[in-house]
C-alpha positions in Angstrom: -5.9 18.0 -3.1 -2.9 17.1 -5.4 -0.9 13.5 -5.2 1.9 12.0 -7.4 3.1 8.5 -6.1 6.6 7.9 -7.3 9.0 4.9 -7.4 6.5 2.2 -6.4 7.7 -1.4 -5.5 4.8 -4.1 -5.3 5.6 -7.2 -3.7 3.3 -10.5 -3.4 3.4 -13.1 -2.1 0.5 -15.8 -2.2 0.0 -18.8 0.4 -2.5 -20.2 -2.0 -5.7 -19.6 0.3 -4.1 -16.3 1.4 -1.7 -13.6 0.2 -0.1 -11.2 1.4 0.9 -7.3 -0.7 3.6 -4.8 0.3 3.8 -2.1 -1.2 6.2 0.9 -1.1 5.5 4.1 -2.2 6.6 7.4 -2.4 4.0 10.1 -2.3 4.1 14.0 -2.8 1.5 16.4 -3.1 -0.6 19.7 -1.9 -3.2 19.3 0.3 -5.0 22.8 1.8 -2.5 25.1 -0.1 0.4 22.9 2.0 2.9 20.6 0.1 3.8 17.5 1.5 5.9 14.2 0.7 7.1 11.0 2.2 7.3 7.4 2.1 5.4 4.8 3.4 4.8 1.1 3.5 1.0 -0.5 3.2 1.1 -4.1 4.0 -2.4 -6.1 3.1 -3.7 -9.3 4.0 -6.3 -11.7 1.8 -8.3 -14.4 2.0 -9.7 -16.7 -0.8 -12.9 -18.0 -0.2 -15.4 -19.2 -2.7 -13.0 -18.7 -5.1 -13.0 -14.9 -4.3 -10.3 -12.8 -2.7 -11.7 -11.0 0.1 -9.8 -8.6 2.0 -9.2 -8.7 5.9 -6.4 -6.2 7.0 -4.2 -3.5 6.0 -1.6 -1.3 7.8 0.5 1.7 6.7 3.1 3.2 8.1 5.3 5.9 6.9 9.0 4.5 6.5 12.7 6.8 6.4 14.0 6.5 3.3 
């Protein structure tokens, strides 16, 4: 399998005891002898505890562009 990610946009934001990422991303690649592409957005969700960020939830979902 072959991937490229192009023209990424990170976004955070932090609540202080929890923060939030989006990230949008364009991917591309080969995977089986097939090419493909497209764009998706992963949103993930954390939670500080003990002074550690701990992760609880993500989601993707592939976006039009």
């Amino acid at each position: 399998m072959q991937l490229s990610r192009l023209g990424e946009e990170l976004i955070i934001q932090d609540f202080g005891s929890t923060a939030i990422t989006n990230l949008k991303v364009r991917v591309a690649g080969l995977f089986k002898g097939e090419s493909f592409s497209g764009s998706y957005r992963y949103t993930r969700t954390y939670l500080k505890r003990n002074e550690q960020w701990q992760f609880l939830a993500d989601q993707a979902k592939a976006i039009a562009v």
